[in-house]
N, C-alpha and C positions, 0 to 999 in steps of 0.2 A: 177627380184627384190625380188619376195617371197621367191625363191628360198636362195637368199645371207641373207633375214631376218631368216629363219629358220637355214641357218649355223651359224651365230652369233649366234642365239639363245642358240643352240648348246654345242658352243665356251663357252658362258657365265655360262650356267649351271654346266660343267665340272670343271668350274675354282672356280666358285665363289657360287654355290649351293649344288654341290656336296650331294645330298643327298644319302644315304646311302642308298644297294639294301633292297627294301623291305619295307624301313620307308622312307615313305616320309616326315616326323613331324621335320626329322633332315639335315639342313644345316648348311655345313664346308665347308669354305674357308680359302687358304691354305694360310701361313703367314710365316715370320719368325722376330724372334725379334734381339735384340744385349745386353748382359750382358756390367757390369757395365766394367771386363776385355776385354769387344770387341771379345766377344766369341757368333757366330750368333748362334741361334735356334729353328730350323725350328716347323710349330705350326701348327695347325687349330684353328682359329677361328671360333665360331660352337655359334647355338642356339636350343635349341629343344621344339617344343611346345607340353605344356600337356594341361588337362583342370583345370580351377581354382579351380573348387570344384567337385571332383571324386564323390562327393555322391549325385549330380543334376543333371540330364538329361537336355541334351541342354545346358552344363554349357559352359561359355566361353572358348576359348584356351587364355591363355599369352604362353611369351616365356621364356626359360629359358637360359640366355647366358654363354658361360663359354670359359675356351681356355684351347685346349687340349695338352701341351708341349711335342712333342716326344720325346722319350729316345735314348742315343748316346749308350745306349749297344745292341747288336745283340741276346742277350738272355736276354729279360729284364723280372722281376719281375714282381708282381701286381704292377698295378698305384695305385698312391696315389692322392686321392682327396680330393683337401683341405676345411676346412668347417672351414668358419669365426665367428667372434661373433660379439653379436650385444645383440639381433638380428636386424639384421637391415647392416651390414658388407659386403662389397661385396669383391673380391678376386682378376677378372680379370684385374685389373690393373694395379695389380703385376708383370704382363708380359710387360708392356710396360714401366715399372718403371726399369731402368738398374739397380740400386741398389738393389733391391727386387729380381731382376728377378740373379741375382750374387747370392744368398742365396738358389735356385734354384738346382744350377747346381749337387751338391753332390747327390739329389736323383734324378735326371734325369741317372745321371752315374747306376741305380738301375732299372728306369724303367717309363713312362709315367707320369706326374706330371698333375692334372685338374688342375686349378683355376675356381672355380665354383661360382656363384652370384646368391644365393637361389632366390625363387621367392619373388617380390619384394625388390629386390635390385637392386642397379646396375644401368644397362637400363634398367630396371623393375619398380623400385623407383618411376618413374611421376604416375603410374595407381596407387598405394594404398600413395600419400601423398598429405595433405592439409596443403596450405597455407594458414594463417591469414594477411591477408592486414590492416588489422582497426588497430587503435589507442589501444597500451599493457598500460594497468592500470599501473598508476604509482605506485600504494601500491600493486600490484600483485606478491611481493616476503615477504611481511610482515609478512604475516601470512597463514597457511598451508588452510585456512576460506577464505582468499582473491584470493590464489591462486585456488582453487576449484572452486570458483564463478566463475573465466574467465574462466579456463578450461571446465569447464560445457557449456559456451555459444560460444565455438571452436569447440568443441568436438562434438554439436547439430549440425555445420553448417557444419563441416567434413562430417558429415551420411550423410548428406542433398547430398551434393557435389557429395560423394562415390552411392548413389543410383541414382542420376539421371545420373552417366557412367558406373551404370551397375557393379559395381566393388562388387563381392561377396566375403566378410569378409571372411565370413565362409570356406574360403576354404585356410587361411592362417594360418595354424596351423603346428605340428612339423611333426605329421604325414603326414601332405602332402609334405612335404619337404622330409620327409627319401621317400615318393614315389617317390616324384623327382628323386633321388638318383639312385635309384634302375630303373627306365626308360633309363637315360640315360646309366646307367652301358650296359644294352642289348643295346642300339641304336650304344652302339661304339664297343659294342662284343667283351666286356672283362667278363672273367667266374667269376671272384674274385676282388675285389680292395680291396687297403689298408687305412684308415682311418685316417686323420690329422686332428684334431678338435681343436679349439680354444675356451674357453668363452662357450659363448653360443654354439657355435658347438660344444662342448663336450657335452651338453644337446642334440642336435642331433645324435649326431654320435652311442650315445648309444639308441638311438629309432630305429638306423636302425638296430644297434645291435640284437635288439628286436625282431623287426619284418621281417628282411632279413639276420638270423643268416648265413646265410651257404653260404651267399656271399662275407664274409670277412675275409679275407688274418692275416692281422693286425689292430692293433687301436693304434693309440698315440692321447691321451688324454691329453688336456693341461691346465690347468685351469679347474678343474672338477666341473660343477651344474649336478648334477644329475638329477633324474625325475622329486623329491618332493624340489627341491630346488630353483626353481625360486623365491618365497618368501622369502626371505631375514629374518633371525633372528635381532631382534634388539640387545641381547647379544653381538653379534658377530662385528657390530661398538662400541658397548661400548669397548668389550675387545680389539679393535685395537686402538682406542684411546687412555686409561688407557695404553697400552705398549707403545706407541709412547710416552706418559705422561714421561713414566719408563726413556726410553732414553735419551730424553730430559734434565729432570731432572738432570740425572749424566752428562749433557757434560757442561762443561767450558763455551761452547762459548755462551754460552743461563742459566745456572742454578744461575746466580748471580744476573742479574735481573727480570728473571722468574725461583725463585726454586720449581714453582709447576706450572703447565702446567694448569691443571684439574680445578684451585681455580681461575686460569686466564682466562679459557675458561668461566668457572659460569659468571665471573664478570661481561665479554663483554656483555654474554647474557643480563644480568639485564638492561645493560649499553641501550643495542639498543633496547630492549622492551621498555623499557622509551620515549626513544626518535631513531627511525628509523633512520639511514643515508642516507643520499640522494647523490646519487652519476650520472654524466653525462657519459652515455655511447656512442655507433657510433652504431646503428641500422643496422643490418643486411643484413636489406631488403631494406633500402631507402639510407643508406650513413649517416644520418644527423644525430646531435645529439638526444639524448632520456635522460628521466631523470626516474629514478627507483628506489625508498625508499629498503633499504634491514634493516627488523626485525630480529630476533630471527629463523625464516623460511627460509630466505634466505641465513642465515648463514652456518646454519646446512645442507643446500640443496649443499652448495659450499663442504664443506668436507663429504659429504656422497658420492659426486662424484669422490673424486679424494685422497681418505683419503687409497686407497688402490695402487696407484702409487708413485715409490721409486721414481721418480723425483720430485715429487713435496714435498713431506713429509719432508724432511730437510728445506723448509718455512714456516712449518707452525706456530713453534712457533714466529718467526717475524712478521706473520700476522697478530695473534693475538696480540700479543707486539701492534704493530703498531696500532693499532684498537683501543685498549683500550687508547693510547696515544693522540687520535685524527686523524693520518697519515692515509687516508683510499686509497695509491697507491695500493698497494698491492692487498687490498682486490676488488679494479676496474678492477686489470687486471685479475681476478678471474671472476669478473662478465662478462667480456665482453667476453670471453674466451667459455663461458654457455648462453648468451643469445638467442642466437639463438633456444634455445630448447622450448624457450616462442613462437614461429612465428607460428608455425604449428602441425599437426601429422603425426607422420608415420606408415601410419593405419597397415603395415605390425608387427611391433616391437612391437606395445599396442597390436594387436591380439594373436596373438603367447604366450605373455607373459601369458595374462589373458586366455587363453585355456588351455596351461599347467598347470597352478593355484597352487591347495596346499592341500594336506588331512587334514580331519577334525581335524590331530592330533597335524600337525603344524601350522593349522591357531589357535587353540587354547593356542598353544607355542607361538606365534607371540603376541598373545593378553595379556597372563599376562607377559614375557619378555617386553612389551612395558611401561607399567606401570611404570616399574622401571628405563626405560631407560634414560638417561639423552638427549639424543636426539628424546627423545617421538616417533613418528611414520613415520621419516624422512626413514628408508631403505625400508619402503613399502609404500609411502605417495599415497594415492590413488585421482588421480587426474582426475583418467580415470571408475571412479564407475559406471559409466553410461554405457560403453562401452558393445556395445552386442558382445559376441564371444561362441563360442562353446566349450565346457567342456568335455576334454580329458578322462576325466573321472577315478577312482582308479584302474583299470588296468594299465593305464598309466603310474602310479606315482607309481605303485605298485617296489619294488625292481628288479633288473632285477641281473639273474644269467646266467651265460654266462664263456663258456671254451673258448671264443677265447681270444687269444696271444694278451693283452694288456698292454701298457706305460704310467704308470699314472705320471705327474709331478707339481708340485706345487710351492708356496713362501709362505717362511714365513711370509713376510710382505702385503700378500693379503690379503685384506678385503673383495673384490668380490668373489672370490672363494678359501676361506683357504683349507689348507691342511686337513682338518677333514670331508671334505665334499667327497675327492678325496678316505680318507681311508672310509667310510661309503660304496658310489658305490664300492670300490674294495674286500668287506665283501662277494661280489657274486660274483665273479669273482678267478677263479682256474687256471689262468694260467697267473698272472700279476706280473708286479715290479712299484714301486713306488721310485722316484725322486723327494725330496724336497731340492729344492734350497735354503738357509741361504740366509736370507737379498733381496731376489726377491721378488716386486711388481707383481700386474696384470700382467702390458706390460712389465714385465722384463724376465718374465719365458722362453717364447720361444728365446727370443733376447740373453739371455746370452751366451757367444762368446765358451761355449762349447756342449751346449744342442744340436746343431744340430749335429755335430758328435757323439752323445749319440745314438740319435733317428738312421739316420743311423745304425747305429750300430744294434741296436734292430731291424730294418728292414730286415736287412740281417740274422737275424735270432739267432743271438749271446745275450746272456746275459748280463743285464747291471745293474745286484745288485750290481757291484763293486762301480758303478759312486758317485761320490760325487761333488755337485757343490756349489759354495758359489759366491755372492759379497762382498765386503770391506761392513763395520760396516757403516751405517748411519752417514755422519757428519750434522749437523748442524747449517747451515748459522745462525752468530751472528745477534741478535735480536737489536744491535746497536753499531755504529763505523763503521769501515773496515770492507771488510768479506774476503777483502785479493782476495786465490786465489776459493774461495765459493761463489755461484752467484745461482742467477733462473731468469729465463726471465720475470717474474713480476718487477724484480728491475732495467731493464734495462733503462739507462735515456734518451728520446727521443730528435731527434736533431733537 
């Protein structure tokens, strides 16, 4: 009987542990997925354990999971490992999603594809996030004062929570993440990968840049935050506002009964510091109704989130219309859409963020730019002041110059990461091209139905100064009447 347990044993470890000669830290078991074409492809699914904080003896191990896509060519390329944003983004999912996993295929034809799920994310996500179960202040979106007071007594009981399971902050930073990187790269014994960065992975991609120069093939950069850019300019939503203003203004279906966006957005403001609206939302956590006052803070909190995606930007002058008119649908399906961000932390995405931080040069930009801003201190609203993390410190945020073979691409119509930020990092960089897409959002830039055979393209090692990519011009859903064949999922009428 021993005997038949140890050959199971055996059996099982081969199949489903697989770890790699040498590293025991890394188990792959072997999978295969199915595209969205019904095209199978064969996988590892893999986890690898590092320690939480490389700078503490006896620090814990977590895991880091990812899934390793094999490539269908016989002479394949560096893999490209993809890095999501967030921070807080996970990847692996990708692979089990047949749509996602169809978007896939053209660089698998090139060579190994990760999907990677930084530390805390992913399967990782339960060890760095806390839930609020208690009762959300009903005036906790009123005012940037109200919202701080809750946040402060979440954010106390998250530490509380995070220390009594041992979970050490301090070791969720970007630099331990590009370590991540670079572990895994040796545990699957590849000499070189190639760099897919999204958002916030483009703030990563380029620390590994940094720090593991000579392990990188290529970079495609998408959405570029540089070092010094996690801070958020307040300028920078003014000026995308005032153009959306621009827009607006001249389109027909909106400029007649709002011929100024700007004098309409003032009004609401005046309108709801006066008097809050109180709107019933579906609570997240519990199912049941919840009732939530939104002021002048919770307004501005709704379009600082979402003032930089092309889907939703052709609503916004109806929402405001609508707001100022009384009609507050619109503005519920906004709220209920974000509430969830009230419920908890995700101690991994507050750390990261506040350790990467900000030089003394732009937190002093940040401070007189806010003054003037008409959204006061909504794109850095600091909710999380209290939060302990560790400071990356001005080496980090320092410029970074680098010859490797890098694809920077952008929108015009991103607010999270415009194009000025993309050409700033690419001022060090001596062997780059840059791709700004007309009329691309945030979440438009990689989705545009021609960017990925750009990137290919660039991958295999070919020039892509030629590329020019665009969407159709902004329409804008009428602010009243028909919107015809113009529509957003906030106006949809429920049955």
């Amino acid at each position: 009987m021993k005997h038949v347990f140890y050959f199971l044993s055996f059996i099982f470890c081969i199949h489903f542990c697989l770890a790699q000669e040498g590293n025991q830290r890394l188990m792959l078991k072997k999978q295969s997925f199915k595209s969205d074409s019904g095209k199978k492809i064969e996988a590892y699914v893999g986890k690898l354990k590092v320690l939480e904080n490389r700078n503490k003896e006896n620090s814990e191990e977590i895991d880091i999971h990812f899934i390793q896509l094999k490539s269908t060519n016989p002479n394949p390329k560096a893999p490209v490992i993809y890095l999501a944003g967030g921070p807080g983004g996970s990847s692996t999912w990708q692979a089990k999603d047949p749509y996602s996993l169809e978007n896939w295929l053209p660089y698998l034809a090139l060579g190994d594809v990760i999907l990677l799920d930084q530390r805390g994310t992913g399967r990782g996500t339960e060890r760095v996030l806390y839930i609020w179960k208690n009762d959300i202040p009903q005036d906790v979106l009123v005012s940037e004062e109200k919202a701080k007071e809750y946040f402060d007594e979440v954010n106390r009981n998250a530490l509380i929570d995070f220390a009594r399971r041992k979970v050490d902050l301090e070791g969720y930073t970007t630099i331990e993440n590009a370590k991540d990187i670079d572990e895994l790269r040796k545990a699957l014994k590849y000499d070189k990968v190639s760099l897919l960065g999204f958002s916030y992975g483009t703030h990563l991609g380029q620390a590994y840049i940094k720090y593991f120069k000579k392990q990188i093939e290529n970079a495609v950069l998408i959405g570029v935050e540089g070092s010094d850019h996690t801070f958020k300019l307040p300028s920078t939503m003014d000026t995308q506002f005032y153009k959306i203003a621009m827009l607006s203004n001249q389109d027909q279906n909106v400029n007649i009964e709002v011929p100024d966006l700007v004098e309409l957005y003032k009004r609401v403001v005046r309108k709801i510091e006066k008097e809050p609206i109180t709107l019933e939302v579906i609570s997240p956590l519990t199912n049941s109704p919840m009732k939530v006052d939104i002021g002048p803070f919770g307004l501005n909190l709704i379009l600082r989130l979402d003032i930089g995606d092309r889907s939703d930007l052709p609503v916004f002058p109806r929402l405001l219309y609508t707001i100022d008119q009384g009609d507050y649908s619109i503005l519920k399906w906004f709220v209920q859409k974000r509430i969830r961000l009230l419920f908890g932390v995700q101690g991994m995405s507050v750390t990261m963020d506040k350790a990467s931080g900000a030089s003394a040069n732009r937190l002093q930009r940040i401070a007189e730019e806010k003054k003037k801003s008409i959204f006061k201190n909504i794109v850095n609203v600091s909710l999380d002041s209290n939060w302990p993390a560790p400071d990356l410190g001005s080496e980090f945020r320092s410029p970074l110059i680098s010859n490797t073979r890098t694809l920077f691409m952008s929108g015009t119509l991103d607010f999270n990461t415009p194009p000025h930020q993309a050409e700033e990092v690419r001022w060090g960089f001596s062997n780059s091209s840059h791709i700004i897409i007309d009329n691309a959002g945030h979440e438009q830039i990689l989705t545009h139905p021609e960017a990925g055979s750009a990137i290919i393209r660039f991958l295999k090692g070919e020039n892509v100064d030629d590329v020019a990519l665009s969407y159709p011009k902004l329409k804008f859903i009428p602010v009243v009447g028909d919107t015809g064949k113009l529509s957003h999922p906030s106006m949809q009428k429920k049955k």
